[in-house]
N, C-alpha and C positions, 0 to 999 in steps of 0.2 A: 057470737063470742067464741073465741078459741081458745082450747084446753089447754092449757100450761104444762108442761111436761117438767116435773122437778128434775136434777138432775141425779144421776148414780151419783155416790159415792165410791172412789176409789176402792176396795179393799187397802187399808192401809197395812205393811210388809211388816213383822217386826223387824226394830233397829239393828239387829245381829246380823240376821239376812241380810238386808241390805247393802251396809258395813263389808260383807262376806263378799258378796257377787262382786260387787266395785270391786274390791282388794284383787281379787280373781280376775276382771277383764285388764285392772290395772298393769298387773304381770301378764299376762298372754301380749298386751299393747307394748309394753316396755315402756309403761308411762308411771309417772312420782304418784306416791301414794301418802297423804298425810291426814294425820288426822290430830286435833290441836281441838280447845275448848275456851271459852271467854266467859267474863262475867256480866248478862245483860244489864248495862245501868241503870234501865226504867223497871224491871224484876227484881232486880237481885238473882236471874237463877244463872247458874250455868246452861251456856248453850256448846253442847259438842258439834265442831265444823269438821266433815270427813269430805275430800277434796283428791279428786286422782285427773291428771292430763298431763302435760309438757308442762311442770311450774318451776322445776326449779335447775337455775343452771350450776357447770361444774365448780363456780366459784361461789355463789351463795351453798352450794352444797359443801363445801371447803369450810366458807365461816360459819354454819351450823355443826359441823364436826367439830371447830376449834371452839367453838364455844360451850359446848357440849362436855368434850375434855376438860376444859375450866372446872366444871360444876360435879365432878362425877362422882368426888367427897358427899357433895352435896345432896346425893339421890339419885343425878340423872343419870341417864343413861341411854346405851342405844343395840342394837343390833344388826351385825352385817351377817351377810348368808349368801356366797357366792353361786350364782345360779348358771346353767348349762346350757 
């Protein structure tokens, strides 16, 4: 009979870190960094989605500014920060 070897568990990161380091390779790469949340329909919870690669081009990046500007009454908002 053969011993079964359970597997490791990951050490799981806390969420911040995580969040951190992406955000951090995201700019070293010159790559889109987003991070947006939904509401699971079979839950009810909210799920935060944080997302960094090539996603988004300069024209979807256009009509989320322009829509953004729409809303800014509203709450939303954004920030630019010109980088070197």
């Amino acid at each position: 009979m053969t011993i079964r070897k359970g597997r490791r568990k990951k050490e799981e990161r806390p969420f911040h870190e995580a969040v951190t380091d992406l955000l951090f390779s995201a700019m070293a790469n010159h790559e889109d960094f987003v991070v947006t949340y939904e509401v699971n329909p079979a839950t009810s919870k909210k799920e935060v989605h944080v997302m960094a690669g090539k996603l988004i081009s300069p024209e979807v990046l256009g009509n989320l500014k322009g829509h953004i500007a729409e809303q800014l009454e509203g709450g939303s908002g954004y920030h630019i920060r010109q980088m070197e």
